[in-house]
PQR file with spaces between the fields and no chain letter, atoms N, CA, C, O and H, PARSE charges and radii, in Angstrom:
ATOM       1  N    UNK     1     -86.412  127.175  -10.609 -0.4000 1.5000
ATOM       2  CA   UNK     1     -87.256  127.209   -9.445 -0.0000 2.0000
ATOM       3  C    UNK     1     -88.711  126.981   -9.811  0.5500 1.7000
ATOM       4  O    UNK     1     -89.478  126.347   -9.086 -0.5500 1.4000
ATOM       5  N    UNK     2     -88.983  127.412  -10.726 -0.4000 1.5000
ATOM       6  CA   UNK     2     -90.641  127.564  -10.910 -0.0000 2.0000
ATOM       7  C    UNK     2     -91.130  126.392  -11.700  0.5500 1.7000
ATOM       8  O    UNK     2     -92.325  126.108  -11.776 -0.5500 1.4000
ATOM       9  H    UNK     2     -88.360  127.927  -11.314  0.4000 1.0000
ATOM      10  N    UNK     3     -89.693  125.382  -12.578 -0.4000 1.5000
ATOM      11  CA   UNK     3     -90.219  124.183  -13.155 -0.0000 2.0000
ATOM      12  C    UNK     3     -90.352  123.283  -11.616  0.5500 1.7000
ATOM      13  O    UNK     3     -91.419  122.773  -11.274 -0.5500 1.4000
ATOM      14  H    UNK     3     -88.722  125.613  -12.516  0.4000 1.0000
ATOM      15  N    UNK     4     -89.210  123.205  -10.865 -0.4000 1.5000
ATOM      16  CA   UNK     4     -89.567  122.448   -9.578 -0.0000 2.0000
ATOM      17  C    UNK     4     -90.678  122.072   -8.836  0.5500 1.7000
ATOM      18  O    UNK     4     -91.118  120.986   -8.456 -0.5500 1.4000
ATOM      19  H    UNK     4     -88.343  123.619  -11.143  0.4000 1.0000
ATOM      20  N    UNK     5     -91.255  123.981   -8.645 -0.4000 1.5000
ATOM      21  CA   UNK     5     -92.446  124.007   -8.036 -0.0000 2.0000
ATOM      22  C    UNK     5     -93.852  123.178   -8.397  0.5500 1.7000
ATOM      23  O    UNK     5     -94.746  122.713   -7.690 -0.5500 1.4000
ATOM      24  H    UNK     5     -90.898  124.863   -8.953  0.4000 1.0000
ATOM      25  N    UNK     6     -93.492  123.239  -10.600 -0.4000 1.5000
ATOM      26  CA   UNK     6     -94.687  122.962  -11.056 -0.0000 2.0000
ATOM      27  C    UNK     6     -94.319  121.153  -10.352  0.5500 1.7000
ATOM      28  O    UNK     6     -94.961  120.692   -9.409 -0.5500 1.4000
ATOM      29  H    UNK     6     -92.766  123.617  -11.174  0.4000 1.0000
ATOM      30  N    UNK     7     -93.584  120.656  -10.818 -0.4000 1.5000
ATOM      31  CA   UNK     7     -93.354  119.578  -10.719 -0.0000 2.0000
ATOM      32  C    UNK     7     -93.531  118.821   -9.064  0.5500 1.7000
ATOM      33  O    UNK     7     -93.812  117.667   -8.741 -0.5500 1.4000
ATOM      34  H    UNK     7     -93.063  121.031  -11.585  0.4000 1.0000
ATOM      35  N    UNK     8     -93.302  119.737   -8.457 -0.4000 1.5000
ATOM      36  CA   UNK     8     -93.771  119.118   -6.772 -0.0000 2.0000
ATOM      37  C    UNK     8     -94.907  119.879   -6.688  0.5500 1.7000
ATOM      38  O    UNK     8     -95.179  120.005   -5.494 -0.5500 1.4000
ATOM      39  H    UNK     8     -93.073  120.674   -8.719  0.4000 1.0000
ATOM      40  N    UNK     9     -95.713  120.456   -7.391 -0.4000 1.5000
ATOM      41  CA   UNK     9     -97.542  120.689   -7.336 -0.0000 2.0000
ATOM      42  C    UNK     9     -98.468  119.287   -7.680  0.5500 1.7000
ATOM      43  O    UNK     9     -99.613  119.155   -7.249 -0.5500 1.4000
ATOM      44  H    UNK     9     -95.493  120.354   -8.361  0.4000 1.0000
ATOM      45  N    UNK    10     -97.862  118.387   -8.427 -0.4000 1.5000
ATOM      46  CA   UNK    10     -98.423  117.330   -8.780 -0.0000 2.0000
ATOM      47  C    UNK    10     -98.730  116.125   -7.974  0.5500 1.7000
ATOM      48  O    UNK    10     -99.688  115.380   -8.182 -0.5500 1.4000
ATOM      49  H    UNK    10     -96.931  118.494   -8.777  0.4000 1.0000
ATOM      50  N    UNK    11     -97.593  115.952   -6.773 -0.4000 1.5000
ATOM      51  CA   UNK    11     -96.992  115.229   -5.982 -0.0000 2.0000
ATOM      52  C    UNK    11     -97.423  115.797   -4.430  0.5500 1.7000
ATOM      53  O    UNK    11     -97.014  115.173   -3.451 -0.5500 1.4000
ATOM      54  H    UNK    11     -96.815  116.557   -6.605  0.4000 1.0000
ATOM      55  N    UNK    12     -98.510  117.356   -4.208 -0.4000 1.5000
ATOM      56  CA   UNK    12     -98.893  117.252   -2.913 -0.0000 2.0000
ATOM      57  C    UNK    12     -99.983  118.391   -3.243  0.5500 1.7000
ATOM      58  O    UNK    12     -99.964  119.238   -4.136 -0.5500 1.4000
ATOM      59  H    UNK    12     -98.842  117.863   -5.003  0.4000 1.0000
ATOM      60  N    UNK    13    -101.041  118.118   -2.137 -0.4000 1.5000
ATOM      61  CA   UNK    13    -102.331  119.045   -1.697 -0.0000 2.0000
ATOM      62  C    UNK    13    -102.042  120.637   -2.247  0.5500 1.7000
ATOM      63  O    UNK    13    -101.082  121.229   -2.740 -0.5500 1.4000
ATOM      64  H    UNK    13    -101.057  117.430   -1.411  0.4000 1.0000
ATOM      65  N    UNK    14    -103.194  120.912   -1.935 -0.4000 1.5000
ATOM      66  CA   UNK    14    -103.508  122.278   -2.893 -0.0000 2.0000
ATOM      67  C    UNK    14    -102.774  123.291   -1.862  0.5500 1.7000
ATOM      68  O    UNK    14    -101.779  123.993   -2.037 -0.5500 1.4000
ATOM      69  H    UNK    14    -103.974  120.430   -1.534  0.4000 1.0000
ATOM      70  N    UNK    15    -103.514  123.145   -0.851 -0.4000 1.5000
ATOM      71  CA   UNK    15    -102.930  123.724   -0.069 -0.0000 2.0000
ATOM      72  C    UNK    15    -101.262  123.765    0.883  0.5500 1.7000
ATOM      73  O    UNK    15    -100.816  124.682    1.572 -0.5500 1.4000
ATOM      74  H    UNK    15    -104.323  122.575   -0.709  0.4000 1.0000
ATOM      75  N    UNK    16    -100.825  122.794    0.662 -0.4000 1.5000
ATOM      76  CA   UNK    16     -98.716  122.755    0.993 -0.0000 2.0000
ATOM      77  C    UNK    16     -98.215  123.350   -0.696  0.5500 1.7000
ATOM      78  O    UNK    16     -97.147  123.959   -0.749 -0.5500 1.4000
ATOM      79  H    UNK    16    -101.187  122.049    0.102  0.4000 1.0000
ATOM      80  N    UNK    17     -98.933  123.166   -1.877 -0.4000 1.5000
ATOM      81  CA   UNK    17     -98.354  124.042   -3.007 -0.0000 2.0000
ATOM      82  C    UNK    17     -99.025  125.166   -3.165  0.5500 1.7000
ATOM      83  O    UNK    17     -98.740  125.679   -4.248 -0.5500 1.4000
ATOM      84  H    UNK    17     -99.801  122.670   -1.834  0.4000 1.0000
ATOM      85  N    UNK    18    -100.097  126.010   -2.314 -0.4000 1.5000
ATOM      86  CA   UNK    18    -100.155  127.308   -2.166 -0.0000 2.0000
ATOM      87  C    UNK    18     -99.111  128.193   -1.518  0.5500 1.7000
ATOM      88  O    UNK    18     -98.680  129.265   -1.944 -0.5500 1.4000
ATOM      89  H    UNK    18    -100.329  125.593   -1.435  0.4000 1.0000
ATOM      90  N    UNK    19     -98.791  127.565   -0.441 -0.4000 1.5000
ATOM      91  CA   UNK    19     -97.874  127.663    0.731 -0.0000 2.0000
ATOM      92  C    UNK    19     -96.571  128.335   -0.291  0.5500 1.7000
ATOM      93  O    UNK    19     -96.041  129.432   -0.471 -0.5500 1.4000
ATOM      94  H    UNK    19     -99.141  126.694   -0.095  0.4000 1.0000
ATOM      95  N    UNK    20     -96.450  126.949   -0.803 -0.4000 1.5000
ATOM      96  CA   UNK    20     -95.112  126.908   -0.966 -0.0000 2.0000
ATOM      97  C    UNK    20     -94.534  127.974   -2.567  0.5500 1.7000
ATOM      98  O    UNK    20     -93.397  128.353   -2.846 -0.5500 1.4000
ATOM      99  H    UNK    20     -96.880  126.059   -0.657  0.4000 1.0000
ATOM     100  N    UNK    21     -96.220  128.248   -3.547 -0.4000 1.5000
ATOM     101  CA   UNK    21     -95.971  129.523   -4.210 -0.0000 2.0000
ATOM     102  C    UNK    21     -95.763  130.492   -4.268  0.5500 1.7000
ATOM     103  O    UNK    21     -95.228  131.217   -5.108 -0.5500 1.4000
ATOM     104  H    UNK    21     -97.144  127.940   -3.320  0.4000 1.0000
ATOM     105  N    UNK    22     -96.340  130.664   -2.986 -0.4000 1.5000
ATOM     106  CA   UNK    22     -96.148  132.114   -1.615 -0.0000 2.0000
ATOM     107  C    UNK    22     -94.659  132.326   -1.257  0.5500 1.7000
ATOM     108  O    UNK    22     -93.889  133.178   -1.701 -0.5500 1.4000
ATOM     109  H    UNK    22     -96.774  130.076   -2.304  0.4000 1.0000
ATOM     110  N    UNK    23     -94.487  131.586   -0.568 -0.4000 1.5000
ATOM     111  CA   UNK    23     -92.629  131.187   -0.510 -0.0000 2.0000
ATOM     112  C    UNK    23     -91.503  131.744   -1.716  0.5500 1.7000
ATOM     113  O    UNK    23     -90.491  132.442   -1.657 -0.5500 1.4000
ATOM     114  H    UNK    23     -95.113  130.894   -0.207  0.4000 1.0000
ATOM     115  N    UNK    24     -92.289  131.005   -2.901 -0.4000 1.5000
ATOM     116  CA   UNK    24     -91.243  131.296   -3.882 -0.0000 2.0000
ATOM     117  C    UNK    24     -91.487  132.416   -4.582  0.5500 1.7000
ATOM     118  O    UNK    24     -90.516  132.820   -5.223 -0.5500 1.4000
ATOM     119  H    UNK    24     -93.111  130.438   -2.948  0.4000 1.0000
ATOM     120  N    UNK    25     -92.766  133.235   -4.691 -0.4000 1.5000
ATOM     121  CA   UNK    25     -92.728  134.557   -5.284 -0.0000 2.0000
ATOM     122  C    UNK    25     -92.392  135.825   -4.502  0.5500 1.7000
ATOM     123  O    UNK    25     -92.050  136.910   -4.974 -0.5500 1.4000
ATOM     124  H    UNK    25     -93.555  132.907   -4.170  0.4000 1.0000
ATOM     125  N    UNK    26     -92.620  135.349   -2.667 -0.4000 1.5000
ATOM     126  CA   UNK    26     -91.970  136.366   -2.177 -0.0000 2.0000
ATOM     127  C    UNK    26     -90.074  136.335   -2.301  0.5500 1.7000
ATOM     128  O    UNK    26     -89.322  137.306   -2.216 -0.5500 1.4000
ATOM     129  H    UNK    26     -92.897  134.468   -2.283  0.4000 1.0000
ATOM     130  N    UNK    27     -89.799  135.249   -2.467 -0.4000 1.5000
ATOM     131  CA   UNK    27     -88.112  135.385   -2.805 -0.0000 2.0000
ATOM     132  C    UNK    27     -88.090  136.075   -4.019  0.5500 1.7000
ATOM     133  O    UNK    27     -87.568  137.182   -4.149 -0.5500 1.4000
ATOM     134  H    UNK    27     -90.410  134.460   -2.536  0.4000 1.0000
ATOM     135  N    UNK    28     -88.776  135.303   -5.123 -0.4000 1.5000
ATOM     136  CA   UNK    28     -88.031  136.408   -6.522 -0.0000 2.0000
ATOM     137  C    UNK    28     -88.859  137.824   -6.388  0.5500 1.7000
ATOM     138  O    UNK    28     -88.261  138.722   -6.981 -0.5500 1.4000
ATOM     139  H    UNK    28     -89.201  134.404   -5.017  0.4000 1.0000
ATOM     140  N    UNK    29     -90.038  138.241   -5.783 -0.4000 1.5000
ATOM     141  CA   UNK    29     -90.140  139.542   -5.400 -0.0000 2.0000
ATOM     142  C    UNK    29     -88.591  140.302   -4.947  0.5500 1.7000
ATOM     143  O    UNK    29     -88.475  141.515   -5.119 -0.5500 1.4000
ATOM     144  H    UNK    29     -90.523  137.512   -5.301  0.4000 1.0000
ATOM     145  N    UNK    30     -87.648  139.640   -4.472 -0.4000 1.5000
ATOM     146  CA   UNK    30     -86.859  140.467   -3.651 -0.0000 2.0000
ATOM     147  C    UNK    30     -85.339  140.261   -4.313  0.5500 1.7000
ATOM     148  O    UNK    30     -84.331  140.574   -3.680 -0.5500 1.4000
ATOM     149  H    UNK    30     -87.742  138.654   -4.333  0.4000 1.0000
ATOM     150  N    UNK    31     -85.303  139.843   -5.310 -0.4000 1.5000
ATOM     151  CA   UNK    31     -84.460  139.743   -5.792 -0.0000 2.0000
ATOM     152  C    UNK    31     -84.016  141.223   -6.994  0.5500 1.7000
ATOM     153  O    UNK    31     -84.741  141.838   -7.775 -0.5500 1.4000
ATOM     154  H    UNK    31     -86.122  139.588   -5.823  0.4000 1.0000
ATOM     155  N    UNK    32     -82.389  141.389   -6.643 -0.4000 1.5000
ATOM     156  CA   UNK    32     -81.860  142.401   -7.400 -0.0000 2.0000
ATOM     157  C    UNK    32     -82.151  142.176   -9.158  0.5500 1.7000
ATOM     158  O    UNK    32     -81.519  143.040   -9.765 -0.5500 1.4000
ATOM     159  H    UNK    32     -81.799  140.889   -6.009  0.4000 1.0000
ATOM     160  N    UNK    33     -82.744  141.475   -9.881 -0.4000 1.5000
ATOM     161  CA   UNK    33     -83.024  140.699  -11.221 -0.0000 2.0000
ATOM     162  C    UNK    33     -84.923  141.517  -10.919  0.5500 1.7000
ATOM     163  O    UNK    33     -85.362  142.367  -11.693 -0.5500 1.4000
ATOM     164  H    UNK    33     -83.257  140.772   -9.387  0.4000 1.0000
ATOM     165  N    UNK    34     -85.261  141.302  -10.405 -0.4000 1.5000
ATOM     166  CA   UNK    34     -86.422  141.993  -10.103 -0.0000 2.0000
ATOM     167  C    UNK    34     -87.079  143.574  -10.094  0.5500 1.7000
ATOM     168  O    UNK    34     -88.070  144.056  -10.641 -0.5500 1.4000
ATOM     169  H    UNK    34     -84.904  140.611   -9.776  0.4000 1.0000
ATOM     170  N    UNK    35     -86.016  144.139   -9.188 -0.4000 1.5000
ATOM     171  CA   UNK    35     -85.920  145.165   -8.800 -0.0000 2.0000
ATOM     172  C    UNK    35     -85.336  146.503   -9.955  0.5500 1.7000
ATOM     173  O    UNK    35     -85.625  147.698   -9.880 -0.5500 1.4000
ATOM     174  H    UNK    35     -85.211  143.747   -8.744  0.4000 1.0000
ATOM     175  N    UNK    36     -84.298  145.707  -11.161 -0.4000 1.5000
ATOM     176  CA   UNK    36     -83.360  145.865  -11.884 -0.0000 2.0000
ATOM     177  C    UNK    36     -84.704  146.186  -13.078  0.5500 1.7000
ATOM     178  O    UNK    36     -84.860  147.213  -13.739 -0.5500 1.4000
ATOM     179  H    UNK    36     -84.064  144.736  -11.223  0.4000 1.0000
ATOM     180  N    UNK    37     -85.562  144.936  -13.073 -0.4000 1.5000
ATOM     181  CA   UNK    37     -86.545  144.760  -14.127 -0.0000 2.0000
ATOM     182  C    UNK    37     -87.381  145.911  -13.768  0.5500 1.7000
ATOM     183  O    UNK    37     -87.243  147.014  -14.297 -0.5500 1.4000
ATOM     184  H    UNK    37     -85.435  144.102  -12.536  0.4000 1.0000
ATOM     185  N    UNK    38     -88.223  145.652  -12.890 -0.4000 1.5000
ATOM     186  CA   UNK    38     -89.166  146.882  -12.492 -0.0000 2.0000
ATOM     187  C    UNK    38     -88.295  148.364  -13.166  0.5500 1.7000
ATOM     188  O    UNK    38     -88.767  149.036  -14.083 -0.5500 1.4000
ATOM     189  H    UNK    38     -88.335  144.756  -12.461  0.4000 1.0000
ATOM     190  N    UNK    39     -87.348  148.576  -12.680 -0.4000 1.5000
ATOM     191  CA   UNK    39     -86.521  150.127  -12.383 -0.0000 2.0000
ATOM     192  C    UNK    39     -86.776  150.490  -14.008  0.5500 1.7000
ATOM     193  O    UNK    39     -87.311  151.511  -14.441 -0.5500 1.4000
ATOM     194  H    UNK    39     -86.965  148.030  -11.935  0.4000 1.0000
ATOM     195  N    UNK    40     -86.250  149.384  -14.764 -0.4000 1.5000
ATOM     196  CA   UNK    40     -86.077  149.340  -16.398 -0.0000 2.0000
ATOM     197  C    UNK    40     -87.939  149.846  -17.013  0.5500 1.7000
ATOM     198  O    UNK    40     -88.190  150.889  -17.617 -0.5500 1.4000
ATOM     199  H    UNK    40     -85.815  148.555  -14.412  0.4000 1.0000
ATOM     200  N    UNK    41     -88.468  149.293  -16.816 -0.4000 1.5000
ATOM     201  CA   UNK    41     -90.436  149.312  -17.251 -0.0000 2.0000
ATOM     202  C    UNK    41     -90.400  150.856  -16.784  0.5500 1.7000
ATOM     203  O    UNK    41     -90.910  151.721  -17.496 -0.5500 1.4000
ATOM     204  H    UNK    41     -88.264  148.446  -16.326  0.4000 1.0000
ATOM     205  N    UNK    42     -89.864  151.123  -15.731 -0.4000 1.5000
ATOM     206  CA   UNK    42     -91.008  152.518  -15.745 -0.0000 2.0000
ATOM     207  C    UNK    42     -90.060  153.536  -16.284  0.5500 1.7000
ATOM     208  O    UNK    42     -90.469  154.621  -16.699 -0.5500 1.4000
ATOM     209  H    UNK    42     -89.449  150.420  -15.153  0.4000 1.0000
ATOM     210  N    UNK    43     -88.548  153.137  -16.286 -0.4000 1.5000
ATOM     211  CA   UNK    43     -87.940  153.972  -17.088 -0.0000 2.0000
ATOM     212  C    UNK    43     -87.983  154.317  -18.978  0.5500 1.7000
ATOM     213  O    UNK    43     -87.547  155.260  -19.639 -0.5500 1.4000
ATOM     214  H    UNK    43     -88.215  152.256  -15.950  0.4000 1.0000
ATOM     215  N    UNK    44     -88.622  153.227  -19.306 -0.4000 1.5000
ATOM     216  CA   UNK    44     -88.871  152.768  -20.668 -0.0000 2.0000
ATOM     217  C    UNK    44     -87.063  152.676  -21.034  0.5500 1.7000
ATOM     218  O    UNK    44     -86.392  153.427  -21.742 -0.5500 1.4000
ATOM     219  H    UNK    44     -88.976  152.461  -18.769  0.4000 1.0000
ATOM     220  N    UNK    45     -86.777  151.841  -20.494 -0.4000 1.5000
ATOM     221  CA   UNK    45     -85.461  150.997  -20.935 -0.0000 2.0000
ATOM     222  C    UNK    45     -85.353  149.714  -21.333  0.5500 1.7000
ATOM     223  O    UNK    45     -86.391  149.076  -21.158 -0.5500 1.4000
ATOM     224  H    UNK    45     -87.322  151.231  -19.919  0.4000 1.0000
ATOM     225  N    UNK    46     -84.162  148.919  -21.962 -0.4000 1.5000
ATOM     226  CA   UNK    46     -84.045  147.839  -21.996 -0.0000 2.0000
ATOM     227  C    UNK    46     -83.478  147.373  -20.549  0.5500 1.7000
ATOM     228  O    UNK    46     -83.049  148.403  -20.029 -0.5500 1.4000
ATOM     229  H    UNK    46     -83.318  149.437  -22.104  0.4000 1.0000
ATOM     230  N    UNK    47     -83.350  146.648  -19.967 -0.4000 1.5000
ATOM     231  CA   UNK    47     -83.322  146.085  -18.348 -0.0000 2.0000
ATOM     232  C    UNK    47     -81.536  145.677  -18.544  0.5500 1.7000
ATOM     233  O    UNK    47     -80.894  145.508  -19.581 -0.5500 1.4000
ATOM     234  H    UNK    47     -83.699  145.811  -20.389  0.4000 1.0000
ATOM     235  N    UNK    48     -81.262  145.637  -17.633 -0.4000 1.5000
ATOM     236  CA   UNK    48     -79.564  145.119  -17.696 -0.0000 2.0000
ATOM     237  C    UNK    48     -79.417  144.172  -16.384  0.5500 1.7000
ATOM     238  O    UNK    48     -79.140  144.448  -15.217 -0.5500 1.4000
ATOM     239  H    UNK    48     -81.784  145.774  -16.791  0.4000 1.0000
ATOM     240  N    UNK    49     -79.699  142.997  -17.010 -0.4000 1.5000
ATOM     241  CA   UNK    49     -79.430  141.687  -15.977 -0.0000 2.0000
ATOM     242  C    UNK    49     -79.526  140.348  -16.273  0.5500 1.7000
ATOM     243  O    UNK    49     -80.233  139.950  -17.199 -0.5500 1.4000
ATOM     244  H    UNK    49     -79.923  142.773  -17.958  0.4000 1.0000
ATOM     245  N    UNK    50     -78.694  139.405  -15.371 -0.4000 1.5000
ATOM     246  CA   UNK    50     -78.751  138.269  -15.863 -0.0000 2.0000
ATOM     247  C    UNK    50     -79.474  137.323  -16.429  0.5500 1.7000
ATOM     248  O    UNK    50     -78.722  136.434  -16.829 -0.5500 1.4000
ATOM     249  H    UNK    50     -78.120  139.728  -14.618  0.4000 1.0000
ATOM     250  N    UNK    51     -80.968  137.021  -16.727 -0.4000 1.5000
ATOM     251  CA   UNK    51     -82.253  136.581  -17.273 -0.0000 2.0000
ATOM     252  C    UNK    51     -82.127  137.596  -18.620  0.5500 1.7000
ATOM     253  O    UNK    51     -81.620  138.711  -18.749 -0.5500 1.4000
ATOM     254  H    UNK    51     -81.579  137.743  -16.402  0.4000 1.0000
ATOM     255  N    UNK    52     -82.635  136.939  -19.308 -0.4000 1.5000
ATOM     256  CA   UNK    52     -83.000  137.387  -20.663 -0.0000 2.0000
ATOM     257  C    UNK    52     -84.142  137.144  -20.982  0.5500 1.7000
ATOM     258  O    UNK    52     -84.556  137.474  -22.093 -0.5500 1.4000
ATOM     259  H    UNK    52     -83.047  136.034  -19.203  0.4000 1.0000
């Protein structure tokens, strides 16, 4: 997702790839890989999820 983004930042205005960074960090904000990570940091754990 985030090579895509860089790659269609090149190809339009500052502003439709602000938009559209907004878009994609509120999705992985909300993702269980996220949530999993956070829970892990304040627990001082290693994290248990699919990303490495």
């Amino acid at each position: 997702m985030t090579k895509e983004l860089l790659y269609r930042g090149l190809e339009r205005d500052i502003e439709s790839h602000g938009i559209a960074s907004g878009q994609l960090l509120n999705l992985l904000l909300q993702s269980e890989d996220h949530r999993e990570s956070v829970a892990a940091f304040f627990e001082k754990r290693p994290r248990c999820g699919s990303a490495k």
